[in-house]
Phi, psi and omega in degrees: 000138174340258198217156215230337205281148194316123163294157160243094198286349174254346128294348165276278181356286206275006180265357158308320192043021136018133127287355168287281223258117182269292163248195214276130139300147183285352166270306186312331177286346175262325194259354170256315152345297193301313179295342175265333187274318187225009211219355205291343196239038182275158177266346179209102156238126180245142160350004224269136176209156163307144177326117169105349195276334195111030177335296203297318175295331172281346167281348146236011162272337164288003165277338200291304201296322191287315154009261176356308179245035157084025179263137157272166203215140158274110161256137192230160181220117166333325177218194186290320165317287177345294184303286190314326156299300184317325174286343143312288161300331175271006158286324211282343192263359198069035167262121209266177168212181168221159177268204086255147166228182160285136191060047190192058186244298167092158181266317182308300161344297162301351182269294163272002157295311188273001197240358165074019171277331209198128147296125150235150206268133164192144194280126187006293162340309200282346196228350164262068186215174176280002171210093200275107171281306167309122161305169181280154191263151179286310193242132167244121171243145188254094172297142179022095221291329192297318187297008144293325182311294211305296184284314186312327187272315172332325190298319197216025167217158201255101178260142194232053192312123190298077192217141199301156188087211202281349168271337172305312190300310176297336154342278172264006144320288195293323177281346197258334177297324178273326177293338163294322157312318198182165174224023161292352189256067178310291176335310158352305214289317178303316172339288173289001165272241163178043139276012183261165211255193193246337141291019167296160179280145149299167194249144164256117174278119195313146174292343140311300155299335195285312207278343185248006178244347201289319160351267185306339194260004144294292221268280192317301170314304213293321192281319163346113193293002207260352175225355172237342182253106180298353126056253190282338203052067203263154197253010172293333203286318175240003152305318209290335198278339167295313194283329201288296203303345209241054201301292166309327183261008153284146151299162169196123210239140151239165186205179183283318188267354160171181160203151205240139204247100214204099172298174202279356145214160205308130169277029198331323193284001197244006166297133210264338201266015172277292177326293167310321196281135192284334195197116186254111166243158173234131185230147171201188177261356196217052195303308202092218160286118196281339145354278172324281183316309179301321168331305185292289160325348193029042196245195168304158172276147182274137166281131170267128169260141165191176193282155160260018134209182187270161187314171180254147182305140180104332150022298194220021154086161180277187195186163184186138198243115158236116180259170188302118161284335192231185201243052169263136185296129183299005164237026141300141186295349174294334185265341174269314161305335154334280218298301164340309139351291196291313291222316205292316201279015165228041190055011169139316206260168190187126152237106196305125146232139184238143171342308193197174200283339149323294168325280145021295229277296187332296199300303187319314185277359186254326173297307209269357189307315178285041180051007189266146196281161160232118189251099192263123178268124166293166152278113182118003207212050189272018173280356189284332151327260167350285176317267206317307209287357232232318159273171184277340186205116173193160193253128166237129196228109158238165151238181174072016188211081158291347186230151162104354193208115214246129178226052178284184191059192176292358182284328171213170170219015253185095163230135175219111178290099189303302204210153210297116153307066174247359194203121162245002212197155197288309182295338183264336167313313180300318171267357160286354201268289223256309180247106190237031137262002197267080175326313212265357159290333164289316175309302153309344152308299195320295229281305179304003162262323188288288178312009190247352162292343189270351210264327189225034181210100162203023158205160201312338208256320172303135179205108175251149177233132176263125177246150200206092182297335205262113165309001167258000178329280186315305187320283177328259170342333181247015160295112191318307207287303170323297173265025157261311179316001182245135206294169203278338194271349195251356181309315167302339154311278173311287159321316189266003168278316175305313192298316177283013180279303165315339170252021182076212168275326195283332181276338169296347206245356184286271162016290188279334140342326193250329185286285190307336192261153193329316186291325169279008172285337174315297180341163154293168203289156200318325204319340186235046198270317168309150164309120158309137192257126182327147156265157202242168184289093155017106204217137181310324190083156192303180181244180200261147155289153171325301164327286235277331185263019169281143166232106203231345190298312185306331174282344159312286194321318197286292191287003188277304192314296163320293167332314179283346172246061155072334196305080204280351167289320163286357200254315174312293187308296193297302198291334188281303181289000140299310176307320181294305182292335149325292191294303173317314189260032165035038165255060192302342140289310178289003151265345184278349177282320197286324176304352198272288197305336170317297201278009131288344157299309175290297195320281184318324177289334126104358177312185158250340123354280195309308188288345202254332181284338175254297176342288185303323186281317170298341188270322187290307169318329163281316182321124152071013157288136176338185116272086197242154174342287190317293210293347167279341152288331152319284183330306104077222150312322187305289222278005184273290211300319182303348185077010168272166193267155176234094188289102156317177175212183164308327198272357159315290198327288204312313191272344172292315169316294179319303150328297134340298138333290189308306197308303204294293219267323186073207162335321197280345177000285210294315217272327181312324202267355164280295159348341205254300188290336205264316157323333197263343201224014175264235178271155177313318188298316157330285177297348185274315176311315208274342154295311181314296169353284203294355180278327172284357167273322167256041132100025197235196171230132155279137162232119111003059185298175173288142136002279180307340193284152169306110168054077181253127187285169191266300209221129168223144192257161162227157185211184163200144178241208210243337167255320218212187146296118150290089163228121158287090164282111183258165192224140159245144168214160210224153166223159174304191189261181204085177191272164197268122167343152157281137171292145225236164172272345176281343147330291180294334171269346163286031145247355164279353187271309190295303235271330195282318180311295184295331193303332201284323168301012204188042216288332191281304196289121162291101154252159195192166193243151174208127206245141195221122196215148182262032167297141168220041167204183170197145236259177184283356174255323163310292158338289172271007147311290187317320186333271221238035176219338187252124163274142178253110166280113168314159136290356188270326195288315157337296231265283172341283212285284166354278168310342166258324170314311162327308237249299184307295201298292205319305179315304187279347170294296183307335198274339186289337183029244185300343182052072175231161213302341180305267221356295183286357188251327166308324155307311175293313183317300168290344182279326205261330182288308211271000198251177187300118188301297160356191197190142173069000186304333186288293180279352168285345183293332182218060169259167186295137184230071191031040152103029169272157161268134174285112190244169201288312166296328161337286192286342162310288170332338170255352162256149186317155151303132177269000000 
């Protein structure tokens, strides 16, 4: 090898003689120290320094040096913006580099990249693909490191998105094969209507069931335009030819917005341009865990580097975080009129990031309803950046992209975080849904906030204000898992936002008020925008639980790996001792998934030894498990490989809604859902909100339709059972005090009008209408409209079915105590006795009911006694 010798990285600086960068900042200088005394030959060290210190310049003096010793070097970056700043700076130090892009490489270019004369800068894509033109590089480095999962994992997984043309079709191609196949998937049946809401959780398909459709869901993709007309250049057309042999060793996630065909984590090491590199570093403001980070990357384990302390406050300028004080959806118009308030009082531009490109899609089309220009940033389309910044008043609406995307200076003043960053991807929606013990999805919260706190604050001069629509924003943020991923520097940020929170809307609405007028640029930095909090005593702080430190990712990545080139004895052995280490550290569904990929490890090897070998590894799993959502989807399975039949029920729905709930409100639990009742029992516009409340207490999703739609309904609920689609179009109706009319026929018919409108929208979902009236008679031509399409709701009887379903959630909120899965499934247990016995009780409840009214004793009747 060249050359080895220790660098003197502040003497490479100045013999460059930059006229920028003259010296060293004292974190670059303790972190390039440290990397020439112990790190010159690590194979993965990742980076972490604060927003503003000088990522870039230390990645490329540490490129001057790989140069140096005869390496070639890859810098590679998420978008273009990217590139060009890197390329800027290493013009401004005299360093040399060359770019690529796609269809943009050059022979010369090439030449001094691979001959180790020149870096070269190119964004992930370009150098992560199935046919990769830049050879693999000896030193690779990842600017903002995260923004890798995405094409590394991408390399191998087949997203098939529930979207009009040739991927819907194959969509629901891949859904009517499994439901033909089984009825273990309730959620399926709304799918395949494209009646589930864009938060149902997803079904993970057993491997079993998988193993016994993948044949024919081969022969459908293989008939697809979405992999033969080149054309469209659908990006399925070159993941597939990765996928197709290794069909069976995959996960298969479905979800409302697509599925995804994946193994369970990135096999990254069998990548050559991975592989090949003598020194991989990641550098970012937000590493997380390096546990996490090797997960993601599916690559080899990582050494962590960092500053020994954080930037002095003011650093990256000031910035001030105020979230939804109340317990409204971020795309209700009070929050969206809020947020919109602010867009104005920061000159127009605002840039939205949302979870995910549903998300995204919503927002975009509720943005332009409201007349407001829209700029949708795409992967792959950082020219829209350019476009937005070029006008005076627009909406930059992205998702997934928290890291990676610098809108500093006067270009935004403006962020607004639609809904709590935990889920971007079919697979992290599975484990928020189903394993809610898995510390590093919480953990990923942390770090994705602290990036998007990063988006419009990185030099001293900069001031910004973050708005963080989703009411679960606080719950989320003061969760222990939460604030250890968040760096000591963005921590005052984060406190002083729960405290103005903590003072309702008037203090949220003070808050931004006070961010906006003239006199406060001066002021102290936002960080300290909140009312000062008596002062308190000094206190050591709680210490971290055990859980936040397993390191089970290398036994992941290994047995993810294994799988995908066949080993399945090594893919079995590896998956287990995660689950073992998992289990030490009491994340007990999520050591029970891995015990899930053991007995599919046995399984795919297809012996009958092997299957009697996933039966046991599933069965060990199961022995003495919580009852929680997950380990009843084990069971499952279990009772599949023994060859008994397994009757789904209802109660998956109630406690995956419930949950969900609990996550989103926190503490506030008791007080939404006495709101939820007091709405319920109000003016019509009230009762119509306050249905929705109750669709999620029975497990179903409420909606609002718009206004605007044709025979727009007051609520409408949807559900899915194991046969079918569930929806309930509701009419509410109201009177004056006093006593009330017989309900009439001109009621039942604008309510027979909604049913034809959904029935045609929906041609697979049993829909039916349910009119909810404070009437307690009904006259004989209403009735029989009504006979065999309308359940006739009491409103009294509505108000019952609240209160007992409430009065069941508070009992199982309490009963959940720390909410680790014994807890919660013990909660379901007891909890599940108290609930409607029936199997279908929700649609036998509000099947039409042949011109009778539904009374308050009805719904008493179908539940237990307590």
């Amino acid at each position: 090898m060249a050359y080895a010798a220790k660098p003197d990285f502040e003497q490479n600086l100045a013999d460059f003689g930059s006229a920028r960068f003259t010296q060293l900042r004292p974190g670059q200088r303790q972190v390039l120290a440290a990397y020439a005394e112990q790190h010159l030959d690590a194979t993965d060290l990742a980076i972490e320094m604060p927003t503003g210190e000088g990522k870039t310049l230390l990645a490329l003096l540490i490129a001057d040096h790989a140069l140096t010793r005869g390496w070639s070097v890859a810098y590679l970056t998420g978008t273009r913006q990217l590139a060009e700043r890197v390329e800027e700076e290493a013009e401004a130090l005299g360093l040399d580099i060359v770019r690529f892009a796609s269809k943009d490489y050059g022979g010369a270019k090439l030449d001094d990249y691979h001959q180790a004369q020149a870096v070269g800068v190119m964004n992930y894509w370009v150098y992560f693909n199935s046919s990769p033109i830049p050879q693999p590089a000896d030193l690779v480095i990842f600017d903002d490191a995260h923004l890798a999962e995405q094409p590394l994992s991408g390399l191998q997984t087949l997203r098939i998105p529930d979207k009009l043309g040739p991927a819907r079709q194959l969509y629901q191609t891949i859904c009517e094969l499994v439901v033909a196949h089984t009825d273990a998937y309730p959620g399926l049946r709304a799918m395949l209507d494209g009646t589930a809401q864009p938060g149902t959780p997803p079904e993970l398909l057993s491997f079993r069931d998988w193993n016994a459709i993948a044949g024919p869901v081969r022969d459908a993709i293989e008939a697809s335009p979405l992999v033969t007309d080149r054309v469209l250049k659908d990006e399925a057309m070159y993941v597939w030819p990765t996928v197709r042999d290794h069909l069976t060793q995959c996960g298969i996630l479905i979800g409302p917005s697509g599925i995804e065909i994946r193994p369970y984590h990135p096999p990254t090491a069998l990548n050559t341009q991975y592989s090949r590199a003598k020194q991989r570093i990641y550098l970012s403001a937000t590493l997380g865990s390096m546990d996490d980070l090797q997960r993601r990357v599916g690559g080899g384990p990582v050494t962590r580097l960092a500053t020994s302390a954080p930037l002095p406050s003011g650093a990256t300028g000031e910035r001030l975080l105020v979230l939804n004080p109340s317990a409204d959806h971020p795309f209700d118009p009070k929050i969206l009129g809020w947020a919109l308030a602010q867009t104005h009082a920061a000159g127009g531009r605002a840039a939205w990031l949302c979870a995910s490109h549903a998300e995204a899609d919503t927002l975009q089309e509720t943005l332009t309803a409201y007349g407001q220009q829209v700029y949708r940033l795409r992967p792959g389309d950082d020219s829209m950046v350019e476009t937005w910044s070029r006008v005076a008043n627009g909406h930059l609406v992205t998702a997934g992209r928290y890291d990676g995307l610098d809108l500093a200076g006067d270009l935004c003043k403006l962020v607004i975080i639609t809904t709590v960053p935990q889920a971007s991807s079919e697979f992290e929606r599975f484990v928020v849904a189903y394993l809610g013990d898995a510390s590093f999805m919480r953990h990923r919260v942390g770090q994705r906030v602290t990036q998007a706190l990063g988006r419009a604050n990185r030099e001293q001069t900069d001031r910004s204000l973050y708005l963080g629509l989703d009411p679960s924003f606080a719950q989320m943020l003061a969760d222990p898992a939460v604030r250890k991923s968040i760096p000591a520097g963005t921590e005052p940020t984060i406190r002083a936002a729960l405290e103005i929170y903590d003072q309702g809307w008037e203090g949220s609405l003070r808050a931004c008020a006070t961010f906006w007028q003239p006199t406060a640029q001066s002021s102290a930095p936002a960080e300290t925008a909140a009312p000062a909090s008596p002062r308190r005593k000094a206190r050591p702080g709680r210490s971290a639980s055990g859980n936040s430190d397993v390191s089970s990712a290398d036994a992941e990545v290994s047995a993810a790996t294994d799988l995908w080139l066949g080993d399945h004895a090594g893919a079995a052995r590896k998956a287990s001792e995660a689950a073992a280490q998992l289990a030490m550290a009491g994340e007990t569904e999520h050591a029970a998934f891995w015990r899930y990929v053991e007995a599919h490890a046995h399984f795919d090897r297809g012996r009958p030894q092997d299957r009697a070998a996933a039966r046991g590894a599933l069965e060990s799993a199961i022995t003495g498990g919580p009852r929680t959502t997950w380990f009843r989807r084990l069971a499952r399975t279990v009772a599949d490989l023994e060859g008994n039949e397994y009757t789904a029920d209802d109660t998956d729905r109630f406690f995956l809604a419930w949950d969900e709930w609990r996550r989103e409100t926190g503490v506030r639990l008791d007080r939404v859902l006495s709101e939820g009742r007091a709405l319920l029992t109000g003016s019509h516009d009230q009762q119509c909100e306050g249905l929705t409340r109750l669709a999620r207490l029975v497990g179903a999703s409420g909606e609002r339709p718009p206004r605007k739609e044709q025979s727009a309904t007051d609520c409408r609920w949807t559900w899915s059972t194991v046969k079918r689609a569930e929806r309930r179009v509701w009419e509410v109706k109201t009177v004056p005090k006093g006593e009330p009319h017989p309900l009439n026929r001109t009621d039942v018919n604008q309510l027979l009008g909604q049913i034809e409108v959904e029935t045609r929208r929906s041609a697979k979902t049993r829909v039916f209408g349910c009119l909810l009236t404070p009437a307690t008679a009904t006259q004989d031509d209403a009735a029989e409209a009504a006979h065999d399409k309308i359940v006739l709701v009491n409103h009294s009887a509505a108000v019952r079915l609240y209160d007992v379903l409430a009065d069941r959630l508070r009992k199982y909120d309490a009963l959940c105590g720390d909410n680790n899965a014994e807890a919660r499934g013990e909660a379901r247990t007891r909890i599940e006795a108290l609930l409607p016995q029936e199997d279908g009780w929700l649609g036998k409840l509000l099947a039409p009911s042949r011109g009778r009214l539904v009374t308050a004793d009805d719904v008493g009747a179908i539940f237990p006694s307590v």
